[in-house]
VOPAGU-2260 file (C-alpha; in pm, 1 decimal, decimal comma):
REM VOPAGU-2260
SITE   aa  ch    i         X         Y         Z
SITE  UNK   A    0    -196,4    1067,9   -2415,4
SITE  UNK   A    1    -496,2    1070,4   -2660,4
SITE  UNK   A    2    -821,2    1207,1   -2613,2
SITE  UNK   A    3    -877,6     814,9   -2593,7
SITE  UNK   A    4    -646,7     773,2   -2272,1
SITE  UNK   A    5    -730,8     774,5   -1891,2
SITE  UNK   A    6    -411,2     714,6   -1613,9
SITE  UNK   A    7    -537,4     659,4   -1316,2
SITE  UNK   A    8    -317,6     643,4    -973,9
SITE  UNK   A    9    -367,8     419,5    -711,5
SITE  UNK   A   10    -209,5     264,1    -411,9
SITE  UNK   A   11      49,4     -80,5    -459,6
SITE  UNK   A   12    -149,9    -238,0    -196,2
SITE  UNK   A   13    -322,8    -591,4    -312,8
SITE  UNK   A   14    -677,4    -483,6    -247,3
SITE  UNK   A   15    -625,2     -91,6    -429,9
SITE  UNK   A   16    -448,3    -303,5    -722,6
SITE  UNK   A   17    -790,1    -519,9    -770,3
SITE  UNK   A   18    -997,6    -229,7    -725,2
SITE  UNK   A   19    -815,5      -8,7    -966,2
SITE  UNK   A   20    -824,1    -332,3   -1218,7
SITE  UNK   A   21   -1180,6    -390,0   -1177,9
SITE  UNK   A   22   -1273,7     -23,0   -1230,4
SITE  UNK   A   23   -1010,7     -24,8   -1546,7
SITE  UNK   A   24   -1183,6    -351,4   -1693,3
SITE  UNK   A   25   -1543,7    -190,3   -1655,7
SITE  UNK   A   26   -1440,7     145,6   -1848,1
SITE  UNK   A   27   -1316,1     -29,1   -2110,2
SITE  UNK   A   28   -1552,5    -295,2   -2134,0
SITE  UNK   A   29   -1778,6      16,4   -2152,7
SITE  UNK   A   30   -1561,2     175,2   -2381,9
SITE  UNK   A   31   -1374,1     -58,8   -2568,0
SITE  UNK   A   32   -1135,4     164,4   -2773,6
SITE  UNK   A   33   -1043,2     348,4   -2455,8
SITE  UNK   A   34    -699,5     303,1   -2335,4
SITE  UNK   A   35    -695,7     283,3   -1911,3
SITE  UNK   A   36    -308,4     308,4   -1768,0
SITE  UNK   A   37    -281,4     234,8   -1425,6
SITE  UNK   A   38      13,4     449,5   -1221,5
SITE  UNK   A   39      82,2     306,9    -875,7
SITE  UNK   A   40     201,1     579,9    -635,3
SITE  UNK   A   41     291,0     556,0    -276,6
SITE  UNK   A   42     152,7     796,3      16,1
SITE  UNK   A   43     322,2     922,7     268,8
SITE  UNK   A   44     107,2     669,2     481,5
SITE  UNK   A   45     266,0     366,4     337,4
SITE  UNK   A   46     631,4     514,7     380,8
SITE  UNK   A   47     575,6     565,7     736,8
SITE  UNK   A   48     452,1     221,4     734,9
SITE  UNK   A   49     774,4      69,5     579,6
SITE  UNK   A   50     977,8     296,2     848,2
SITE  UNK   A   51     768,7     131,1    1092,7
SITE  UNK   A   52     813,2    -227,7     973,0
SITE  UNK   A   53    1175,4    -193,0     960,2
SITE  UNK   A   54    1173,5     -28,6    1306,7
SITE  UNK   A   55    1028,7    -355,9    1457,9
SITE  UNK   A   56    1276,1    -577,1    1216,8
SITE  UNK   A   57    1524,3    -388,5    1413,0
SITE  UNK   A   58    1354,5    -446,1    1771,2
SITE  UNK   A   59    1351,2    -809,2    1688,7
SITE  UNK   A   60    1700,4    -842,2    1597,9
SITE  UNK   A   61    1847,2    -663,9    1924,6
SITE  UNK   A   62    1586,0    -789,8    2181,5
SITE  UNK   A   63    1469,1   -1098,0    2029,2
SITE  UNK   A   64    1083,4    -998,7    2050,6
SITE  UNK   A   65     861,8    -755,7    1877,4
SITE  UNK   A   66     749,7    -398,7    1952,3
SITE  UNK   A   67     431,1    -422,0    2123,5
SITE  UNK   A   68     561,7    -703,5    2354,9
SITE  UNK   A   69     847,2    -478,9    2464,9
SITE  UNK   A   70     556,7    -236,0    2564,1
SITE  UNK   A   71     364,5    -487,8    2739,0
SITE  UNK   A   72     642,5    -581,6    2941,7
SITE  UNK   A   73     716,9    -218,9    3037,8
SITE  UNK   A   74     373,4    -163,8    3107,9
SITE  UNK   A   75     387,8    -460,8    3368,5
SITE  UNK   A   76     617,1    -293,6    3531,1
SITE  UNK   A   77     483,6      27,9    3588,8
């Protein structure tokens, strides 16, 4: 990188993508021989969140119905 050169992280998420884009197009409409690289990185947050989506994909498959319904029915039953 060049003294000329920002990379800035953010999330792959939709909404952090259009942030991150928004702030990149104001710095270098501000500075327009700067050079803004955007780096998407993941969290440990949206790991955990993939786990989780594949955990109810699973539920799904073997019982037909998702998650929190299999909760509310245990619930019922308490």
């Amino acid at each position: 990188m060049t003294s000329r050169e920002i990379r800035a992280a953010t999330r792959g998420s939709q909404l952090a993508l259009d942030q991150a884009n928004g702030v990149k197009g104001q710095l270098t409409h501000t500075c327009p021989d700067l050079e803004v690289d955007l780096t998407v990185i993941k969290t440990r947050g949206d790991k955990i969140h993939l786990l989780s989506r594949r955990a109810r994909e699973i539920l799904d498959e073997v019982h037909g119905r998702s998650g929190p319904t299999i909760s509310l029915d245990s619930r019922k039953h308490d």
